[in-house]
C-alpha positions in Angstrom: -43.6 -35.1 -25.7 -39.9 -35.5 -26.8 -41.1 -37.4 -30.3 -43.5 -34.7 -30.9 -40.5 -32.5 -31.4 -39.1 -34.3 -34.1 -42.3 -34.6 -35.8 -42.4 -33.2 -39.3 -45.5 -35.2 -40.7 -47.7 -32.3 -40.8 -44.7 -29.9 -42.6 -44.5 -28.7 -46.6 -41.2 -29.1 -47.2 -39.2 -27.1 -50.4 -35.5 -29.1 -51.7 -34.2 -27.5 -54.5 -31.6 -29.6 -56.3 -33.2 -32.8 -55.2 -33.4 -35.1 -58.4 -30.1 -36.8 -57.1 -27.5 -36.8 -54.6 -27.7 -35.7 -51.1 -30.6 -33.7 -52.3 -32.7 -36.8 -52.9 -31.8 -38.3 -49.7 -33.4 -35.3 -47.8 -36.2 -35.7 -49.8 -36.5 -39.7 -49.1 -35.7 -38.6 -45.3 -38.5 -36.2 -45.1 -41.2 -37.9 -47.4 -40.2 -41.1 -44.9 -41.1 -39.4 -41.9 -44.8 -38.4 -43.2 -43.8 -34.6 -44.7 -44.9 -33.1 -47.9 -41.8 -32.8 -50.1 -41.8 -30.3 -53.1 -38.6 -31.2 -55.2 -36.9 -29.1 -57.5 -34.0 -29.6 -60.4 -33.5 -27.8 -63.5 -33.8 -30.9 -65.7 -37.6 -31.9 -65.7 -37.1 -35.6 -66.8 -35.4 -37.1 -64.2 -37.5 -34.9 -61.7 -40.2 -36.1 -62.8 -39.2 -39.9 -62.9 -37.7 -39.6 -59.5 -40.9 -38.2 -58.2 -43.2 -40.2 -60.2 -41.4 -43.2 -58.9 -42.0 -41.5 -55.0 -45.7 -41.2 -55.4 -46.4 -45.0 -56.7 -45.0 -46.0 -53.3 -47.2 -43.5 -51.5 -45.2 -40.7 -50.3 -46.7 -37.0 -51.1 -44.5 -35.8 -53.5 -44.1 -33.0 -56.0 -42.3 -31.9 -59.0 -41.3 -28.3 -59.5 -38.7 -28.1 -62.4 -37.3 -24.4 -62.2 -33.8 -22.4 -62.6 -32.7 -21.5 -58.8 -30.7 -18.8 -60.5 -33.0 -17.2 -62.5 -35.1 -14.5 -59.9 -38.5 -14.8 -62.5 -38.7 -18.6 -62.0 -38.2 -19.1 -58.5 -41.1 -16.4 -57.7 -43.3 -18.2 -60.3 -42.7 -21.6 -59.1 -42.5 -20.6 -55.1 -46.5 -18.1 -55.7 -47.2 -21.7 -57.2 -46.4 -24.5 -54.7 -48.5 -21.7 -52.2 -51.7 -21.8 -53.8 -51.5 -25.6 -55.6 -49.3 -27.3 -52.5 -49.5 -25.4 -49.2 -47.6 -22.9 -47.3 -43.5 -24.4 -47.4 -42.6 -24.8 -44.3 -39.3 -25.6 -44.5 -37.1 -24.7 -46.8 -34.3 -26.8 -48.0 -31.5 -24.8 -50.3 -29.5 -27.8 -51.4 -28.9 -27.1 -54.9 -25.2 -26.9 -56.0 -23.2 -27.9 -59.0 -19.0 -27.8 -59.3 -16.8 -26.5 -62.6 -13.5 -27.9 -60.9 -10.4 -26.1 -62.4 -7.2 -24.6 -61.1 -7.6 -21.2 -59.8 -4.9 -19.4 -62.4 -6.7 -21.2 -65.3 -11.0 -20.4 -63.8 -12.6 -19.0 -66.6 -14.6 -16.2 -65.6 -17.7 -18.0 -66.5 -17.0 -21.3 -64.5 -16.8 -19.1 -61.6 -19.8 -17.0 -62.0 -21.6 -20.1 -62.6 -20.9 -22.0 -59.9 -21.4 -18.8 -57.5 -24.7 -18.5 -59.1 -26.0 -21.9 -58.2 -24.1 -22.4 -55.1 -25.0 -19.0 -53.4 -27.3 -16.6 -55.2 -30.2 -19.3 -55.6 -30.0 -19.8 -51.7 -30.5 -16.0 -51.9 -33.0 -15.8 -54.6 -34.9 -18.7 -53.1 -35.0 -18.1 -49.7 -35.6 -14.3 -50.2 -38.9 -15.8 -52.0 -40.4 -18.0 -49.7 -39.5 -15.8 -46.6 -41.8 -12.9 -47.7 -44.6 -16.1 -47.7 -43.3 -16.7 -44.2 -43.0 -13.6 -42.5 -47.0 -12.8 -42.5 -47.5 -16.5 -41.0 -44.9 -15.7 -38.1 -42.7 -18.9 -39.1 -40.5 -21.0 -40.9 -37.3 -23.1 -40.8 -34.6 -22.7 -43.6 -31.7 -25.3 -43.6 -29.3 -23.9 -46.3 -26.5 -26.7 -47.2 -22.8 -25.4 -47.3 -19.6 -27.7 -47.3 -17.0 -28.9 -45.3 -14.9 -26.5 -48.4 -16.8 -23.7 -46.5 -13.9 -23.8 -43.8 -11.2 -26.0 -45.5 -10.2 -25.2 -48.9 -9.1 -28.0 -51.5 -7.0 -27.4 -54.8 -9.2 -26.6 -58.4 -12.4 -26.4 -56.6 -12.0 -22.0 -55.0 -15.1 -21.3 -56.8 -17.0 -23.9 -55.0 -15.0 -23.2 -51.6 -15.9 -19.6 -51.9 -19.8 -19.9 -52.8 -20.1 -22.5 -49.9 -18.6 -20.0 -47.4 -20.6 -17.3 -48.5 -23.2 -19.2 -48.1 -22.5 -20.2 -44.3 -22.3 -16.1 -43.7 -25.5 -15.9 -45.5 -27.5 -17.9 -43.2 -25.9 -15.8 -40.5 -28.0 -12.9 -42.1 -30.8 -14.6 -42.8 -30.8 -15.5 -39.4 -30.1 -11.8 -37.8 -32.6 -10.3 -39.8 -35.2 -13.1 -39.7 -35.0 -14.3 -36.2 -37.7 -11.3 -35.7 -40.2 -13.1 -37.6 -40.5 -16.4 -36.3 -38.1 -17.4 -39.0 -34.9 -19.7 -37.6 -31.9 -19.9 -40.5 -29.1 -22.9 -40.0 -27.3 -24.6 -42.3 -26.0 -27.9 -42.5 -22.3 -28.9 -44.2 -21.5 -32.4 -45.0 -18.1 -33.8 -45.1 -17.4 -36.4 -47.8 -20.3 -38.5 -48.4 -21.1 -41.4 -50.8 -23.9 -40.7 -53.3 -24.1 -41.0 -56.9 -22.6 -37.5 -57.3 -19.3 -38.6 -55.7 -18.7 -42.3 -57.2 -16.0 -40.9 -59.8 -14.2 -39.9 -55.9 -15.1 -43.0 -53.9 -14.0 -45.8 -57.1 -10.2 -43.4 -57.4 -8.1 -44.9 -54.7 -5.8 -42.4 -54.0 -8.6 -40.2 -53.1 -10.5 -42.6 -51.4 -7.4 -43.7 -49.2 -7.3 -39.7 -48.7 -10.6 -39.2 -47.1 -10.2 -42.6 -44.6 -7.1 -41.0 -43.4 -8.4 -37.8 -42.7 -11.6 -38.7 -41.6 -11.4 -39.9 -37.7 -13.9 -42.4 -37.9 -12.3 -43.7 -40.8 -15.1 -44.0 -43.0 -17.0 -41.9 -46.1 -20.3 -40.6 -45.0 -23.7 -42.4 -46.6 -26.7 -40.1 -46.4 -28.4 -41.8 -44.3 -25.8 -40.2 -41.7 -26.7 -37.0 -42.6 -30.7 -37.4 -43.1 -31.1 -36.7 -39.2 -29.8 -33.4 -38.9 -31.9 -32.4 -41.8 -34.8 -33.5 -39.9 -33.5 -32.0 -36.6 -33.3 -28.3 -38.1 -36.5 -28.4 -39.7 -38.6 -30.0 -36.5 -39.6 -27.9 -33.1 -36.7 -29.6 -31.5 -34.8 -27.0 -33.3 -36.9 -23.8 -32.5 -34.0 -22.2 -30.3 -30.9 -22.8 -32.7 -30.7 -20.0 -35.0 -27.0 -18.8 -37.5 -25.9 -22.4 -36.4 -23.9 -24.6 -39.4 -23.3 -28.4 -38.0 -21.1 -30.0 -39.8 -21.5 -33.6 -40.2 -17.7 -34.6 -41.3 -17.2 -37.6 -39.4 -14.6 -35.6 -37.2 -12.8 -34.0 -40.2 -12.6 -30.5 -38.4 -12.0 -31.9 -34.8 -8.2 -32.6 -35.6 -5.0 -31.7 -37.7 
């Protein structure tokens, strides 16, 4: 009975922002574990290598290259992974991007920018594929926020801001939701190792940085995070709903 509840073989499963990254990881996590993965990025190339490169080993995967931000797309692309993919399941909103500058120098357009991708796509995207949910009476959405959501970090407010907007966003998803099957929790990683955050891992200052602070003394790798993902989107979940667990290594649980 208790493996049952982790099992996600059966599930459709929608990542945007999963060409690379922690995004790609979820997507390898899932598609490991028997699920149907639907992956997104704005930049169709590399999605569809990345996926291409998926499906030669076996793994049911899709390619959806579409514009999170842009309200037009994502209903196009989400009415089309319905009818040519299945009902989505779960949805993942993982895509994110950073325009790192001081906050008395943020052009206005680094900020809306980064607010658009960070937080209105989780909107845009999860507003979409709820009203496919609601009629079925189901559906899990993991939306992926930050450890910036609670602890803020010098030239990156716009990305600190977006991130905790988006943890109060899933609280309202969530609230208004719940009603309809639908449970809304969101998952924020501490520092982990991927591609994405080489440039930070290969500085030593910054890397020295995050072992101190960090009580187990290590970066994260994805595969540490891979299990939660899996966690909110299985029936093991079915009772956690407004939740984000933080998978920091400790960061928050000291000063």
């Amino acid at each position: 009975m208790y493996n049952s509840m982790f099992d996600v073989s059966d599930k459709t499963v929608v990542i945007t922002g999963s060409s690379r990254g922690l995004g790609l990881a979820y997507a390898k996590g899932y598609l490991e574990a028997g699920a149907t993965v639907v992956m997104n990025a704005s930049g169709k190339e590399t999605l569809t290598k990345v996926t291409a490169e998926l499906k030669s080993r076996g793994y049911k995967a899709y390619a959806y290259a579409f514009d999170v931000s842009d309200k037009e797309q994502v209903k196009k692309a989400v009415d089309s992974i319905e009818e040519k993919v299945g009902p989505i399941d779960i949805l993942i909103n993982n895509a994110g991007i950073h325009r790192r500058n001081m906050l008395i120098d943020m052009t206005s357009e680094e900020w809306r920018k980064v607010i658009d991708v960070n937080l209105t796509s989780a909107f845009l995207v999860g507003q979409a594929v709820a009203r496919k949910m609601i009629p079925r009476g189901k559906g899990k959405i993991i939306n992926i926020t930050s450890l910036n959501a609670e602890l803020a970090r010098q030239n990156i407010a716009n990305y600190s801001s977006a991130k905790g907007g988006l943890k109060m966003l899933t609280k309202s998803m969530a609230t208004e939701w719940g009603r309809y099957g639908i449970t809304c929790n969101a998952i924020g990683p501490g520092y982990i190792e991927t591609d994405l955050t080489k440039p930070l891992t290969e500085d030593p200052e910054f890397d020295s940085w995050v072992k101190k602070e960090v009580p187990l003394g290590r970066w994260g790798k994805p595969e540490d995070i891979i299990g939660t993902a899996i966690f909110l989107g299985s029936s093991a979940s079915d009772y956690i709903n407004g939740y984000t667990i933080y998978v920091d290594g400790g960061w928050q649980a000291c000063l």
